[in-house]
MARFI-494343 format. One record per residue: x, y, z of N, C-alpha, C, O in turn; residue in one letter. Coordinates in steps of 0.001 Angstrom, whole numbers, padded with zeros to 6 digits, always signed. Each point is the difference from the previous one (the first is absolute). Layout:
// residues N
XYZXYZXYZXYZA/...
//
This chain:
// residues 138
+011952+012823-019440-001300+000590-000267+000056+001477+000378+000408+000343+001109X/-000897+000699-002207-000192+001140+000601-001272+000391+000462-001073-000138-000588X/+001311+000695+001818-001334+000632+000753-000269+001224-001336+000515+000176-001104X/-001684+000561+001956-001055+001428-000792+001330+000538+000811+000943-000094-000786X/-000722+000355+001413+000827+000748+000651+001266+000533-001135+000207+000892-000821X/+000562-002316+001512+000626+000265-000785+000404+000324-001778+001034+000422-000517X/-002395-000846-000087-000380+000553-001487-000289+001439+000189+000626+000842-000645X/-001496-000535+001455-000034+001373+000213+001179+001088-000407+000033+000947-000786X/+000967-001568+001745+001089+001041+000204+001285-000403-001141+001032+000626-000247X/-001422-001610-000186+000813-000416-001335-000851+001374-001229+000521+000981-000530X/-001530-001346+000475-000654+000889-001044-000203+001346+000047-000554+000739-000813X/+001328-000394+002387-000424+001478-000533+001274+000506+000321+000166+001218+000058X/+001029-002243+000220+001491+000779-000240+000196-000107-001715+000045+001051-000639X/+000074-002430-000096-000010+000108-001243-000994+000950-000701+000340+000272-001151X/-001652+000377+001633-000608+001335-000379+000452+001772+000451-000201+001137-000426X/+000732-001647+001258+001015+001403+000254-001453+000668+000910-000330+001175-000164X/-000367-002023+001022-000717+000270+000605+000311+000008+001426+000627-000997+000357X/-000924+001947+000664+000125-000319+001496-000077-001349+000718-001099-000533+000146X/+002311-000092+000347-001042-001629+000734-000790+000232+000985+000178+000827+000894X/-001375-001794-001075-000963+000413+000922+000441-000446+001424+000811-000918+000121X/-001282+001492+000848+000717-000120+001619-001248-001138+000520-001076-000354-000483X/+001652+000094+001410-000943-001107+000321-001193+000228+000854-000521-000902+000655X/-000095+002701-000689-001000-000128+000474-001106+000485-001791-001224+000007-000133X/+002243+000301-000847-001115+000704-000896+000389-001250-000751+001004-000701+000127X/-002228+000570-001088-000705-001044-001062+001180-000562-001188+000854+000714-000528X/-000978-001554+000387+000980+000024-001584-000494+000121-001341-001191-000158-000269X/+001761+000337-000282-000550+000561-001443-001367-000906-000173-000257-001143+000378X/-000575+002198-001159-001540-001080+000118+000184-000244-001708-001023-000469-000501X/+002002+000676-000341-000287-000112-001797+000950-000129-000261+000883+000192+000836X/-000600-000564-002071+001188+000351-001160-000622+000479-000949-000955-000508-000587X/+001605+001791+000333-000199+000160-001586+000365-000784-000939+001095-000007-000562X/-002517-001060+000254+000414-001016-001239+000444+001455-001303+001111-000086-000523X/-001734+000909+000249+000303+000554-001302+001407+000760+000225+000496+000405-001051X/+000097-000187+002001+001385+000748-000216+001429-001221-000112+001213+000125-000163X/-002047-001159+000329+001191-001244+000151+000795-000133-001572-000816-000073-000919X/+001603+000051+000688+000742-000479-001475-000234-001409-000232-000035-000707+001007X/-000123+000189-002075-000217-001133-000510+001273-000608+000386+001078+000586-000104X/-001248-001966+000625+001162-000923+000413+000803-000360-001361-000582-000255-001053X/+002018+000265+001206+001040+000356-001599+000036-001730+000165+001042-000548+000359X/-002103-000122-000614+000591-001231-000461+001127-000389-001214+000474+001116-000215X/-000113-001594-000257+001228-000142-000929-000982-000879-001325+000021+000481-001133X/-000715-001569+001371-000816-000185-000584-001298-000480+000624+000094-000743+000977X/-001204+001056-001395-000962+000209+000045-000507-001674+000371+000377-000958-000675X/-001485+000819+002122-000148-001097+000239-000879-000850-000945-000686+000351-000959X/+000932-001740+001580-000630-001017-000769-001504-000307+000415+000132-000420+001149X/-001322+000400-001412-000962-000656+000710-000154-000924-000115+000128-000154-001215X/-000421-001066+001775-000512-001841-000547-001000+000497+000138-000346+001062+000519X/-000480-002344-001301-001640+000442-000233+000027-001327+001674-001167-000374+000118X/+001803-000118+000691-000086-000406+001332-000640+001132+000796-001094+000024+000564X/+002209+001073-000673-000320+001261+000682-001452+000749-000321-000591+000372+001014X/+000174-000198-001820-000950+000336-000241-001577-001316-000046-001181+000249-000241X/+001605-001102+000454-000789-001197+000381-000413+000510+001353-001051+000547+000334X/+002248-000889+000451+000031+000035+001763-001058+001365-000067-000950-000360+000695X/+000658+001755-001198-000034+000980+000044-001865-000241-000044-000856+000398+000791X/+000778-000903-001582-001738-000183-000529-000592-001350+000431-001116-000400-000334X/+002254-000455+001351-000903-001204+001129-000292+001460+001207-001093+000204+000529X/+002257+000601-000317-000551+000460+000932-001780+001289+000099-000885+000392+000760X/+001373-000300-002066-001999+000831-000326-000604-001263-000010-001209+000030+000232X/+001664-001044-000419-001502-001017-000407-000409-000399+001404-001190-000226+000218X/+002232+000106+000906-000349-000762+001269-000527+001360+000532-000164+000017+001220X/-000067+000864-001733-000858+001482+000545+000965+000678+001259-000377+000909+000739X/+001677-001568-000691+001216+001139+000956+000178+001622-000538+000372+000939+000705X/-000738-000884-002126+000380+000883-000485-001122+000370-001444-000759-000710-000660X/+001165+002327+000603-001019+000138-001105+000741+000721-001312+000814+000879+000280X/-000925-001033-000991+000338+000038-001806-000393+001505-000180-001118+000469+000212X/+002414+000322-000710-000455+000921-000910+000062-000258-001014+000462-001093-000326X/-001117+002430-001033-000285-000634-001471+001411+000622-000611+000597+000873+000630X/-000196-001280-001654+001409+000494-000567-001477+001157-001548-001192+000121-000283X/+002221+000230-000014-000410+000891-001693-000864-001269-000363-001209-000210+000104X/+002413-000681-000639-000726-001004-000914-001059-000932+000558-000575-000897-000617X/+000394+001288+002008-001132-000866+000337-000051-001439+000731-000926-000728+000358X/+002554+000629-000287-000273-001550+000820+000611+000514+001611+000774+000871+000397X/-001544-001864+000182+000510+000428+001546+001373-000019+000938+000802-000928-000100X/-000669+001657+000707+001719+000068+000252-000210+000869+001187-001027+000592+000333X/+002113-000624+000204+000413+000626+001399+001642+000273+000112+001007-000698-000115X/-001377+002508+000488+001500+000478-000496+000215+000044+001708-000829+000320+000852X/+002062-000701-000699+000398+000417+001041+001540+001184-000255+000853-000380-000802X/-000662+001659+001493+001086+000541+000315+000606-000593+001219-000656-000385+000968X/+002568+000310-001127+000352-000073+001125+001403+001097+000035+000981+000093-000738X/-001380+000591+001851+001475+001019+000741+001295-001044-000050-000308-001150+000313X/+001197+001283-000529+001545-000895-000129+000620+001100+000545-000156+001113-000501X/+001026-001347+001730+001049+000421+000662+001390-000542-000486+000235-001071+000558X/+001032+001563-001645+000942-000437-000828+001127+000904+001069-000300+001075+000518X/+001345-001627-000375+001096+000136+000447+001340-000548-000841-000147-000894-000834X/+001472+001482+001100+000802-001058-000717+000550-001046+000101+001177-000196-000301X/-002104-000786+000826-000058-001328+000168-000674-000862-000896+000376-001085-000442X/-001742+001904+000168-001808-000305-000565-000814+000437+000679-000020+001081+000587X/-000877-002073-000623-001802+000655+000515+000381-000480+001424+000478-001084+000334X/-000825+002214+000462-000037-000700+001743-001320+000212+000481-000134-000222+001203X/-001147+000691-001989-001468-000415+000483-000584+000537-001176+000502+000800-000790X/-002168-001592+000754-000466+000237-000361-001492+000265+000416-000424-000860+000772X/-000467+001844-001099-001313+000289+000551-000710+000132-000774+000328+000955-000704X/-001798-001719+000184-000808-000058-000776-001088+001282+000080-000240+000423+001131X/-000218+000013-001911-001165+000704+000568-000867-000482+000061-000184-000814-000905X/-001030+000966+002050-001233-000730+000435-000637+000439-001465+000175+000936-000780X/-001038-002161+000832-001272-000063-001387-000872-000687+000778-001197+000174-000230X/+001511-000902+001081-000707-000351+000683-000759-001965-000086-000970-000708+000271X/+002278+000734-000830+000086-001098-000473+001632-000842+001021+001008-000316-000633X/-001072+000183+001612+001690-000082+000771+000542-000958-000922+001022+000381-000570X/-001552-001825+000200+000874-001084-000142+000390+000302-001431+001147-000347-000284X/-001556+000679-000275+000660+000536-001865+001309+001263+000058+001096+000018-000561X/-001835+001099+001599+000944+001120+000601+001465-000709+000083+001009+000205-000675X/-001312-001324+001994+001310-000971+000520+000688-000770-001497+001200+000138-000237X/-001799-000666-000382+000246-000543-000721+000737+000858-001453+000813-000558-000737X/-001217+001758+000573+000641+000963-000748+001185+000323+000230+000958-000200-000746X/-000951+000869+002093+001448+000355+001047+000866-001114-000006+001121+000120+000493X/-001432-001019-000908+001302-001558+000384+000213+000448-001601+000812+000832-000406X/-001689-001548-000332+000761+000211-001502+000951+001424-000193+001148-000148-000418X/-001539+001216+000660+000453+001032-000532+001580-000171+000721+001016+000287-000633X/-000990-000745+001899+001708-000346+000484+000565-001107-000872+001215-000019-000196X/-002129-001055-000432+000879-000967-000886+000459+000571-000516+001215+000144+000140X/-002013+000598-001154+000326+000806-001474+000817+000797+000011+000467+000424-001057X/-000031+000039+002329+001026+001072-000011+001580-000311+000125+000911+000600-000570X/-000810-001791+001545+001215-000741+000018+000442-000379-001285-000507-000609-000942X/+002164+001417+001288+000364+000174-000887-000584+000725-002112+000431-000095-001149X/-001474+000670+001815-000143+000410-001197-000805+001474-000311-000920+000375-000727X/+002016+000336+001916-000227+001947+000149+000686+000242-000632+000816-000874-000293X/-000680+002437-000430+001223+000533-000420+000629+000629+000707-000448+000467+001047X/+001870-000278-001541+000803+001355+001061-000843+000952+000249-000500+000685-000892X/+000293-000566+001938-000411+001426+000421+001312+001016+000786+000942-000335+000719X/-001425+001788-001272+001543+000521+000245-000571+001099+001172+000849+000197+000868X/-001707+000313-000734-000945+000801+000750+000150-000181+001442+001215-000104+000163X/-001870-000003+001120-000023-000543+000827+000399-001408+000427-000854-000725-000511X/+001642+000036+001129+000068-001134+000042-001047-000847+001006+000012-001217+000188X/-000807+002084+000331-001231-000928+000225-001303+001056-000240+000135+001192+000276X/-001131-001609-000697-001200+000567-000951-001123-001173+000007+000160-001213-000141X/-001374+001979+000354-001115-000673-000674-000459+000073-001012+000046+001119-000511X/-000550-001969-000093-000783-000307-001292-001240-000769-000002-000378-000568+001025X/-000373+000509-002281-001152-000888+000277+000342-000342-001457+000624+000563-000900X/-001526-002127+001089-000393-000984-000618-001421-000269-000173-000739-000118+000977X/+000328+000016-002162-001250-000638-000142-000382-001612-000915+000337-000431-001103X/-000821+000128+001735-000473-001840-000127-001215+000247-000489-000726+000766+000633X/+000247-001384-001895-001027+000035-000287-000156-001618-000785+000594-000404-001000X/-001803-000445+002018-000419-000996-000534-001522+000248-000250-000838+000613+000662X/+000735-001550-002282-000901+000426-000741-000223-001707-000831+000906-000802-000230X/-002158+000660-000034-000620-001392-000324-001165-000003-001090-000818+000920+000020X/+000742-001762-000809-001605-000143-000859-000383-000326+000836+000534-000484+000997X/-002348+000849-001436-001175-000332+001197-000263-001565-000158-000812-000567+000731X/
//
């Protein structure tokens, strides 16, 4: 299990940022918009399971539904992916404020990735984000 701590100082050596010392704060954000899109190899699968599980959790009122364009309800979650040349060694959802879909995003987005990143030739460890978006008729 990784501590804040230690995510802290993971995220701001792979940012080419100062590590924070252990009397000053650790990073309070990520820039979701400077992250590169995660190089999946192919593009994940959704089950309409996944997106089931997604809209018991708005119905039992844990969580609340945004509207998509077309109008049916859905909840996007982003998640930060920490990639090394191994694979994904964490993942961090961003709050919506919704935790158990967040949690539940962050696990899929590590399925989906095993085995199925591309070479990356750049840094050999880098963040990226992922976005999960489950979406349902009313």
């Amino acid at each position: 299990m990784i501590t804040v701590t230690a995510l802290a100082l993971t995220l701001a050596a792979v940012q080419g940022d100062p590590a924070p010392t252990q009397d000053a704060p650790a990073p309070a954000a990520i820039d979701w918009e400077s992250l590169p899109a995660l190089p999946y190899r192919e593009a994940p699968n959704m089950t309409p399971a996944m997106h089931d599980w997604a809209r018991g959790q708005v119905r039992s009122r844990k969580c609340r539904a945004r509207r998509l364009v077309d109008g049916r309800p859905a909840v996007r979650i982003e998640v930060a992916v920490l990639v090394d040349e191994e694979g994904v060694r964490t993942t961090i959802p961003r709050a919506t404020g919704c935790p158990t879909i967040e949690q539940y995003a962050a696990g899929l987005v590590a399925g989906f990735s095993r085995n199925n990143l591309t070479q990356r030739t750049a840094s050999p460890t880098a963040w990226y984000r992922a976005t999960v978006t489950f979406a349902w008729r009313q």
